[in-house]
C-alpha positions as CSV (number, residue, x, y, z in Angstrom):
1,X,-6.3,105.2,-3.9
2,X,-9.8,103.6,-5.6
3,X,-8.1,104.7,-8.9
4,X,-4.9,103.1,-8.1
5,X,-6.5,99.9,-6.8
6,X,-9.1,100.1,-10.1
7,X,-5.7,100.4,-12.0
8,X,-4.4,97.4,-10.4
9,X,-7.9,95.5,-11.0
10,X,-7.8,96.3,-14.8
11,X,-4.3,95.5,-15.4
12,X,-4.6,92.0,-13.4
13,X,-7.9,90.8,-15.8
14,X,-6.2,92.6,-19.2
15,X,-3.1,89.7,-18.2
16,X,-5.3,87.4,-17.6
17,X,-7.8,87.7,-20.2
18,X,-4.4,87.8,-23.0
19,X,-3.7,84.5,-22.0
20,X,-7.0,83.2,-22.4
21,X,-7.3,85.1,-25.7
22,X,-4.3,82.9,-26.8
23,X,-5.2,80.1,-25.1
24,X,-8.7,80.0,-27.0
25,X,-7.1,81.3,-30.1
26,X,-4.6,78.0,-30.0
27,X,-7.7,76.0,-29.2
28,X,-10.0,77.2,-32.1
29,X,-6.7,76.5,-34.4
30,X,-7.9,74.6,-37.7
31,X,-5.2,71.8,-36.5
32,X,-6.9,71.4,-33.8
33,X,-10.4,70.6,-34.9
34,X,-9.7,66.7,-34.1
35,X,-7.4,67.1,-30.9
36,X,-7.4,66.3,-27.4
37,X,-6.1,69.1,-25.3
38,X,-5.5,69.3,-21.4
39,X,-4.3,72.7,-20.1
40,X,-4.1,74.5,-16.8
41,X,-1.6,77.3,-15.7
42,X,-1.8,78.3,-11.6
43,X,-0.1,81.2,-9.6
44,X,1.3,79.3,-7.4
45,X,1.7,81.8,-4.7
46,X,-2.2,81.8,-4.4
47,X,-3.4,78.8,-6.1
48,X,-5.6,80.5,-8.6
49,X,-6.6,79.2,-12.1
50,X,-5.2,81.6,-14.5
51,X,-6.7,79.8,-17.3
52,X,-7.6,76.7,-17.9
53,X,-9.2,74.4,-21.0
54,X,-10.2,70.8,-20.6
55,X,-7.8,70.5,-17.3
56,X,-8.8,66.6,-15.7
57,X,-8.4,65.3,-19.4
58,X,-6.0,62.5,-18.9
59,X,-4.2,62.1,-21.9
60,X,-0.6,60.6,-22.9
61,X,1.5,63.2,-22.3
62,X,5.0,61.3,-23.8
63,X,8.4,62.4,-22.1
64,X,6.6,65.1,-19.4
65,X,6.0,61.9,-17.7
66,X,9.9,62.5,-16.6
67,X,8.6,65.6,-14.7
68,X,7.3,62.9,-12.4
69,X,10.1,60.3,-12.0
70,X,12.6,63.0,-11.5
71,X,10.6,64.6,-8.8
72,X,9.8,61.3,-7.0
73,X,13.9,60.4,-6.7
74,X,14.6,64.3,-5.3
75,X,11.8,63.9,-2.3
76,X,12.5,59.9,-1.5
77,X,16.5,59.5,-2.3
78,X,17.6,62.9,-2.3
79,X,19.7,65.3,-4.9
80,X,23.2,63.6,-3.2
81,X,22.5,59.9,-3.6
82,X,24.1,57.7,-5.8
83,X,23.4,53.8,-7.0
84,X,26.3,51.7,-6.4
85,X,27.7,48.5,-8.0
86,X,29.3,46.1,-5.8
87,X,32.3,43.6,-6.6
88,X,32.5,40.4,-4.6
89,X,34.5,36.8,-4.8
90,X,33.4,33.8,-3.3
91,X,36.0,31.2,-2.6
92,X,39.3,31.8,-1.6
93,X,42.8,33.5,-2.9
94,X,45.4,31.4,-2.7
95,X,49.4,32.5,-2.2
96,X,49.8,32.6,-6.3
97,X,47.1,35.1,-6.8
98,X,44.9,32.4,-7.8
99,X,41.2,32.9,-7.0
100,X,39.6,29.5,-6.4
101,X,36.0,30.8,-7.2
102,X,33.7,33.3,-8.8
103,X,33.9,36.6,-9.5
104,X,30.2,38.8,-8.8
105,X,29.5,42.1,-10.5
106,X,26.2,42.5,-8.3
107,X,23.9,45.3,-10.1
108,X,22.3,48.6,-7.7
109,X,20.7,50.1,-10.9
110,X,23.8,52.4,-11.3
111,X,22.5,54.2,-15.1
112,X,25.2,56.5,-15.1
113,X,28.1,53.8,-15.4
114,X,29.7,54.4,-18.5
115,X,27.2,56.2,-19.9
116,X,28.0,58.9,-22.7
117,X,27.3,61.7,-20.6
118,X,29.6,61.2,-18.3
119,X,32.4,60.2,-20.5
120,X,34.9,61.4,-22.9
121,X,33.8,60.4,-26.3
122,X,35.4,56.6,-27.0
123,X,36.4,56.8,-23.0
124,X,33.1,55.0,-21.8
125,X,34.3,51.7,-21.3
126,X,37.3,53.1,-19.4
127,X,36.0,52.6,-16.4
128,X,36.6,48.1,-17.0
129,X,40.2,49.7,-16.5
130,X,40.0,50.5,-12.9
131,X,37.7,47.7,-12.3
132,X,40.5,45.5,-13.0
133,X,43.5,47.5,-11.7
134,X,41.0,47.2,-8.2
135,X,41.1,43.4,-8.8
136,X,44.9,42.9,-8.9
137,X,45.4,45.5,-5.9
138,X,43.1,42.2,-4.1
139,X,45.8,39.8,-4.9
140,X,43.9,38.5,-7.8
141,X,46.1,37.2,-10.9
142,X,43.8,34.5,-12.3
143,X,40.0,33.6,-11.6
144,X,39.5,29.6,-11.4
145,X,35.6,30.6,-12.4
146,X,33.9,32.6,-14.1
147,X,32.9,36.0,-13.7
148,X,29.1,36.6,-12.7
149,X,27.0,39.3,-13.4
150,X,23.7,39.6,-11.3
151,X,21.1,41.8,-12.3
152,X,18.7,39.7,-10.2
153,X,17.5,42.1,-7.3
154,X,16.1,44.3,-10.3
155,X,13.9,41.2,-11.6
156,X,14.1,40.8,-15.8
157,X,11.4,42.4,-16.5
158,X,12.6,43.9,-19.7
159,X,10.7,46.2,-21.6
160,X,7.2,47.5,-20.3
161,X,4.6,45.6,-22.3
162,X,2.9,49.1,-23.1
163,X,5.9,50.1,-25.3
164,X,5.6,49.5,-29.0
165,X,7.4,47.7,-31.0
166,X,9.1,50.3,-33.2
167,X,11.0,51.7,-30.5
168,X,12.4,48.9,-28.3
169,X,14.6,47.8,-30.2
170,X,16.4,51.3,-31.0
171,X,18.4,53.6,-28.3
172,X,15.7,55.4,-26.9
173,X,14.2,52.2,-25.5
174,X,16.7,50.5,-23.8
175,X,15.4,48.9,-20.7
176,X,16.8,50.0,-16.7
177,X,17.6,47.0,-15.0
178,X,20.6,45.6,-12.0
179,X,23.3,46.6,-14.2
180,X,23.5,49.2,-16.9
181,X,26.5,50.5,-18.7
182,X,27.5,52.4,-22.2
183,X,23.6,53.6,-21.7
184,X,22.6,50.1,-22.8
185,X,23.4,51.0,-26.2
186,X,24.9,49.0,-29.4
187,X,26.3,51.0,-32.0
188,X,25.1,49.1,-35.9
189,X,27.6,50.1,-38.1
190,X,26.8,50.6,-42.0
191,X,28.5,51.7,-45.3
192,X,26.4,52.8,-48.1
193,X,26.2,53.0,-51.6
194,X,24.2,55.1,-54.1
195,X,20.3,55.6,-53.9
196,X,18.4,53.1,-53.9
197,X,21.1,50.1,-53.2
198,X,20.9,48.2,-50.1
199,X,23.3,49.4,-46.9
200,X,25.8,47.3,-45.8
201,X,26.0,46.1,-42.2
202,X,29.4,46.2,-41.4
203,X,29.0,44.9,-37.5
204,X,28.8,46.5,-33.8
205,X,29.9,47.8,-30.8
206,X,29.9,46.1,-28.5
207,X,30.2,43.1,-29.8
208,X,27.2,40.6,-29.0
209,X,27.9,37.3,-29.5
210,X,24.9,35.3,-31.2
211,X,23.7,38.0,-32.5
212,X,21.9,38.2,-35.9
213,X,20.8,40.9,-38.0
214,X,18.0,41.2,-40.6
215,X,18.8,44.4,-42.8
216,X,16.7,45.5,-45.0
217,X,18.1,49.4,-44.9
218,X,18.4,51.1,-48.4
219,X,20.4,53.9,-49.2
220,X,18.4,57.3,-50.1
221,X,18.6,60.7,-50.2
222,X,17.4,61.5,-46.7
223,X,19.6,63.6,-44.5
224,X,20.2,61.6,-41.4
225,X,19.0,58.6,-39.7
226,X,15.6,57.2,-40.7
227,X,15.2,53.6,-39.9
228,X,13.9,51.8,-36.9
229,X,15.3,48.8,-35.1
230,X,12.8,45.7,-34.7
231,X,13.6,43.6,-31.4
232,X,12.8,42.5,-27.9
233,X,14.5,42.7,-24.8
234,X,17.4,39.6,-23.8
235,X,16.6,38.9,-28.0
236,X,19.7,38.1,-30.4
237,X,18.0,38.9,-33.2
238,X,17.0,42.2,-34.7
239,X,15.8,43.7,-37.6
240,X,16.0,47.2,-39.3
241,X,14.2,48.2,-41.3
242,X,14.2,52.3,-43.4
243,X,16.7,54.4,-45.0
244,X,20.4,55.9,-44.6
245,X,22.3,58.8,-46.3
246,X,23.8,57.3,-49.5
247,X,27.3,57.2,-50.0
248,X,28.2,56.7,-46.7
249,X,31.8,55.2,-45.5
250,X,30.7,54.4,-42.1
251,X,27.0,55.4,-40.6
252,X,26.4,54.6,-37.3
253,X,23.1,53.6,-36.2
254,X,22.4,53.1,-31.9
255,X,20.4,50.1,-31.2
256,X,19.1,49.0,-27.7
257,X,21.6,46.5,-26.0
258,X,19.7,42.8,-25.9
259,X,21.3,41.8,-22.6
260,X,23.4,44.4,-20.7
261,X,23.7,42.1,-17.8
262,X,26.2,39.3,-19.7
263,X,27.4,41.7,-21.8
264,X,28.8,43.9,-18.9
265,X,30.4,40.1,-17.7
266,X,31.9,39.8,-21.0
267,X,33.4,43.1,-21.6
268,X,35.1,43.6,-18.2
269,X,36.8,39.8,-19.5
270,X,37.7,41.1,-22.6
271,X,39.5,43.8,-20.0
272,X,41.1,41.2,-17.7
273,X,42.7,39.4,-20.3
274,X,44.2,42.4,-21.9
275,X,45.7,42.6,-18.6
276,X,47.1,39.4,-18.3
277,X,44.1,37.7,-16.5
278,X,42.6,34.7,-17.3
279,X,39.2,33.6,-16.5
280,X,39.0,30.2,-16.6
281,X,34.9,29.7,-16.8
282,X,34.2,32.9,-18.6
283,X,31.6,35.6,-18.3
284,X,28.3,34.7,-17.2
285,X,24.9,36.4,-16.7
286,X,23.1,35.3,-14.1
287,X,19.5,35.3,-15.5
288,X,20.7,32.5,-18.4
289,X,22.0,30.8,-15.4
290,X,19.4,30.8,-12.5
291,X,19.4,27.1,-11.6
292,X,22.4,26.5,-11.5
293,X,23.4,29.4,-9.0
294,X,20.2,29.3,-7.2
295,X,19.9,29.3,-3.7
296,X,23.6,32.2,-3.8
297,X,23.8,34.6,-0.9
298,X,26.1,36.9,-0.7
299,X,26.5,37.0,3.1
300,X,29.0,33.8,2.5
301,X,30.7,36.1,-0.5
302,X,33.6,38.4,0.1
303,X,33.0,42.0,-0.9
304,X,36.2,43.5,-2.9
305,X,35.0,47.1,-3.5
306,X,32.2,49.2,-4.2
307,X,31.9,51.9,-7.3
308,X,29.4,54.6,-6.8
309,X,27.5,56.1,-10.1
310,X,26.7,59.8,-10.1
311,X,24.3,61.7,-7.8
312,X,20.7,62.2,-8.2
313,X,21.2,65.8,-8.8
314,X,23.3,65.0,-12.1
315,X,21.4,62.0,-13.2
316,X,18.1,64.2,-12.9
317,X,19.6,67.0,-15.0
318,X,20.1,64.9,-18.1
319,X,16.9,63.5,-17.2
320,X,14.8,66.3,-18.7
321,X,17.5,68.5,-20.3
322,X,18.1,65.5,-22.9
323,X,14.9,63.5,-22.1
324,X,16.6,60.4,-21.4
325,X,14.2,57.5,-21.1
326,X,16.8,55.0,-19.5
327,X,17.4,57.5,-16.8
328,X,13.9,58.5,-15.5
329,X,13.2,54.2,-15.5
330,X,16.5,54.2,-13.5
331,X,15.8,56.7,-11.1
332,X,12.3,55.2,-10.4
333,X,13.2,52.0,-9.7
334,X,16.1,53.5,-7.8
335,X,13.6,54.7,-5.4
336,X,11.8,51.5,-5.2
337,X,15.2,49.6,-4.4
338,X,16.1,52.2,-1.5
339,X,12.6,51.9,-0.1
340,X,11.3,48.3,-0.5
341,X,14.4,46.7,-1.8
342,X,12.3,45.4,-4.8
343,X,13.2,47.2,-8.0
344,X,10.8,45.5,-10.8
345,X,9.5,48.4,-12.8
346,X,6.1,47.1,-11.3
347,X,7.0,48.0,-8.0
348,X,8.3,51.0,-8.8
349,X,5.1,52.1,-9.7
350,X,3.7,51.3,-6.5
351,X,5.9,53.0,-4.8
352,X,5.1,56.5,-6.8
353,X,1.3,55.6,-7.2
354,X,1.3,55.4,-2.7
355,X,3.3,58.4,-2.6
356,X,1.7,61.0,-4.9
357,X,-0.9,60.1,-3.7
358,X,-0.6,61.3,0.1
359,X,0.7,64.8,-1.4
360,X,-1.7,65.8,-4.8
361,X,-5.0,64.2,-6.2
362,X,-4.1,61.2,-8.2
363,X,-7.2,60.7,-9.5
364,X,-7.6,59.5,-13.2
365,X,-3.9,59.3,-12.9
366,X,-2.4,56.3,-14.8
367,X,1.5,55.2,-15.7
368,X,2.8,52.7,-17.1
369,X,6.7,54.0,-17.2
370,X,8.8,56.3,-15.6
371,X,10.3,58.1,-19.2
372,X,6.9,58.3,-21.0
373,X,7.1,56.6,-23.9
374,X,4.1,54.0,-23.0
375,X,1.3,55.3,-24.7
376,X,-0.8,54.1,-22.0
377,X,0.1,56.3,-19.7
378,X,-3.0,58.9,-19.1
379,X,-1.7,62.4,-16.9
380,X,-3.9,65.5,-16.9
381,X,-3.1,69.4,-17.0
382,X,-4.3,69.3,-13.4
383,X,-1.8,66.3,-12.4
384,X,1.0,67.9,-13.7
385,X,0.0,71.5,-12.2
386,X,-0.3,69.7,-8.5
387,X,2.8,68.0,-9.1
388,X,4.8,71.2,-9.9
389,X,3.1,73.1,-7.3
390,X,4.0,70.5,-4.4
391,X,7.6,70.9,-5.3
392,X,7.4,74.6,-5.4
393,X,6.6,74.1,-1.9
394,X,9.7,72.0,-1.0
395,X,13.3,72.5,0.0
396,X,14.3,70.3,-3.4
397,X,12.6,73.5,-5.5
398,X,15.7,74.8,-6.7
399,X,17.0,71.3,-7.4
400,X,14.2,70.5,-9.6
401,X,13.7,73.5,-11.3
402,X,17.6,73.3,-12.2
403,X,16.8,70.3,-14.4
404,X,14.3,71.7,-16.5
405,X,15.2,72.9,-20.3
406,X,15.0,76.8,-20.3
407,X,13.1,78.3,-23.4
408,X,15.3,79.4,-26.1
409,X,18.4,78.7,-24.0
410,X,18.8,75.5,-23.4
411,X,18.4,71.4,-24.2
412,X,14.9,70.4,-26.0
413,X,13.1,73.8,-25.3
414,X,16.6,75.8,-26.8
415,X,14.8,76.8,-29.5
416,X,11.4,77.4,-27.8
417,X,10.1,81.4,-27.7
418,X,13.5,82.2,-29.2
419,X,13.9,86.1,-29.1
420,X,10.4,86.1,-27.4
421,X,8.7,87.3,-24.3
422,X,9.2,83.3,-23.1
423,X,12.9,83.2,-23.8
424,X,14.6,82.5,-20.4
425,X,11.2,82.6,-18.6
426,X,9.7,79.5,-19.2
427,X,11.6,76.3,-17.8
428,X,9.7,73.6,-19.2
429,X,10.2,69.5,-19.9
430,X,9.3,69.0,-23.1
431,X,6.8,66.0,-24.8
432,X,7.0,64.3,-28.0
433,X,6.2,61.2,-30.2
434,X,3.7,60.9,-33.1
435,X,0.1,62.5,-32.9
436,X,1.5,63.7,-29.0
437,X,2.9,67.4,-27.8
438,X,3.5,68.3,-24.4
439,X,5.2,71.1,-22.3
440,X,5.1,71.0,-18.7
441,X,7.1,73.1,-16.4
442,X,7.3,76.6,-14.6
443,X,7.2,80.2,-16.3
444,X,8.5,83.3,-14.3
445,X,6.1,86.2,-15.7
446,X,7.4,89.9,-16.3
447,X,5.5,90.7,-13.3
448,X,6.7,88.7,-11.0
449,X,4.2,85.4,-10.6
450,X,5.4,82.1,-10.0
451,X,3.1,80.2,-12.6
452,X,3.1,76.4,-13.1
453,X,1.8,75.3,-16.4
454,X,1.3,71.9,-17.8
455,X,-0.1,71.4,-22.0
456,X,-0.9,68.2,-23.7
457,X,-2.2,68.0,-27.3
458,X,-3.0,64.8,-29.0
459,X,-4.2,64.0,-32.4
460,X,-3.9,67.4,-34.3
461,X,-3.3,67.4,-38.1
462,X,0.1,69.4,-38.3
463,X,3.8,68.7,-37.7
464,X,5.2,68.9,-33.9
465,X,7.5,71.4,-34.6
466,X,4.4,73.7,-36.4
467,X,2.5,72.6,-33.3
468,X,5.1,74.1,-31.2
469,X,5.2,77.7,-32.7
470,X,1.6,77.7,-32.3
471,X,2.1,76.9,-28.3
472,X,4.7,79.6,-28.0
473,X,2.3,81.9,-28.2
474,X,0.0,80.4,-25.0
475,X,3.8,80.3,-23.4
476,X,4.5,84.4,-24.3
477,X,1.2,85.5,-22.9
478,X,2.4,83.9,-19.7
479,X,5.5,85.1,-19.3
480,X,3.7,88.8,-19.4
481,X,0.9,87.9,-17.2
């Protein structure tokens, strides 16, 4: 019996003394002679530090961040809610199927409305269709006013000021607001010639109108997208700036939408007329005009109908299996218009700061965003560990563990420990912008321990990807300990 239970001793501090092996080989890494590194992997069946380096170093940890906001919308909304967008008309309709009035397109934060992954390909705006066959089923044949689009009870706050410039204005930082639709995206259409001649801007989907576009894109050699859209939030104009494939019929390049708010007004418009409906005032947005709508209610407003977006559940999975930025902002301020029916990204915040903070230590803890890319954001090994350890302990587990990309099976860890001892044993969110690397997430060892794990490296002097192989190593020896 002593031998067995020496047996058991020895093979417990050989595990554990692998990973630190790894974890100190990764550390002592030539690359990483200038980096920051914060890492910490628990058994979260009895709390234990298995190895740790540098764990309370707050760092920016990019798109783990997500880890958070995903979390946070599980425990205060649940995996079956869903935003909603509500139709009213104020006024009256009249026995010709005239509306004397307005009609209100009144924003719940819905992200998933005509979004990409929850469309056919080309099929995103489809849903303008049923908006309007809704509208004629009310009696409605023509709209004396205009139709209104009211983001308002999600504030305009844009962009977080912590974001940089080089990424606003492209896809990935599209703002969350009242009303979101076609992932408030614009698609910049180009044509391009031989190397070294400039690209030609051919236009966009949707179609803004005012807008203006500097291009300074050149054609090149390069083998996909490399240029960056300049260009604030509600701004008409926009630069871009880098290079395309040459010799290029048609290159599509996705640009954040300026305004999704009138733009929503002005595509489901586009829709009524198609359909025979004339809107005599146009589309409107209401943050361009405030003043002279202020002082609205829509207890005096007639509600038509109501469109639910998808659930938590399936927002949350594309959350962190694609890292969608729009999304986790969403679902935070989701949570903040559910609880204090004040959705600024502000108070969003506050409502995750007060609640983490009555479940894990939130000390040193510092965000700026909900999707991570604010370089001001500063979460430790330790945070992240607590974090994942909390919701190992709650009934939304399996929920949140569902959304996580599995190593070397699927979304941004697919090709993570491929053909390893990790593969299909660590399910981990994933981290990345420049000088940043992150994994954070849950590894299911050989053995049988429930481990969670959280690594941030900043500042080391080697490509992400070569960054990553050296991780998978730290990853491997978990998944055997």
């Amino acid at each position: 019996m002593r031998f067995l239970f020496a047996l058991l001793i020895c093979q417990i501090s050989w595990s554990q003394g692998s990973v630190e092996q790894a974890l100190n080989a990764f550390v002592s890494d030539p690359v990483n002679h200038h980096s920051k590194i914060s890492f910490q992997a628990v058994d979260m069946e009895t709390g234990e530090s298995i190895a740790a380096y540098h764990p309370t170093q707050t760092l920016p940890p990019a798109s783990t961040t997500k880890l958070f906001s995903t979390a946070l919308a599980f425990e205060l909304l649940g995996p079956t809610y869903r935003m909603n967008t509500r139709i009213y008309c104020d006024g009256f309709i009249d026995k010709d199927s005239v509306l004397h009035g307005n009609v209100w397109i009144r924003g719940g934060g819905d992200i998933s409305l005509g979004s990409k992954f929850f469309s056919f390909e080309n099929q995103e705006l489809s849903f303008l269709q049923v908006w309007t066959d809704s509208l004629k089923q009310k009696g409605i044949k023509f709209v004396e006013g205009a139709i209104i689009a009211d983001a308002s009870d999600f504030g305009y706050e844009g962009t977080p000021d912590s974001w940089g410039e080089g990424d606003v204005g492209n896809y990935y930082g599209a703002f969350a607001g009242g009303l979101n639709f076609y992932d408030n995206t614009v698609k910049l259409k180009f044509k391009t010639g031989p190397n070294g001649s400039k690209a030609n801007y051919l236009g966009m989907f949707p179609e803004v109108p005012g807008f203006q576009m500097d291009n300074m894109v050149v054609a090149s050699g390069v083998g996909g997208d490399e240029t960056i859209v300049y260009g604030d939030a509600f701004e008409l104009h926009r630069s871009i700036k880098g290079q395309l494939p040459s010799n290029q019929s048609l290159f599509i390049v996705k640009g954040s939408m300026p305004d999704p708010e009138l733009q929503l007004a002005i595509e489901w418009q586009k829709v009524l007329l198609l359909n025979g409906i004339q809107v005599e005032d146009g589309a409107k947005g209401f943050r361009l005009h405030q003043q002279e709508l202020h002082g609205h209610q829509y207890d005096n407003k007639t509600l038509l109908f109501t469109v639910f977006g998808k659930t938590v559940q399936e927002i949350a999975n594309w959350t962190n299996l694609k890292s969608v930025n729009l999304f986790a902002d969403g679902l935070l301020q989701a949570v903040a218009y559910q609880k204090v029916g004040k959705a600024s990204m502000e108070s969003a915040l506050q409502v995750e700061k007060e609640y983490w903070s009555r479940h894990i230590s939130t000390d040193g803890l510092i965000m700026h965003d909900g999707c991570g890319l604010s370089r001001s954001n500063a979460i430790s090994a330790s945070h992240f560990c607590s974090l994942l350890t909390y919701m190992y302990q709650t009934t939304h587990y399996q929920n949140y563990k569902s959304t996580l990309p599995v190593a070397g099976v699927s979304g941004t860890a697919k090709y993570l420990c491929k053909g390893e001892a990790g593969e299909g044993r660590v399910f981990a969110k994933s981290g990345s912008m420049k000088g940043v690397k992150s994994y954070a997430g849950y590894v299911e060892s050989t053995t049988g321990k429930k481990i969670a794990f959280s690594i941030t490296v900043n500042d080391f002097s080697c490509t992400g990807n070569q960054l990553s192989v050296k991780i998978e190593k730290v990853l491997n020896a978990l998944a055997t300990y």
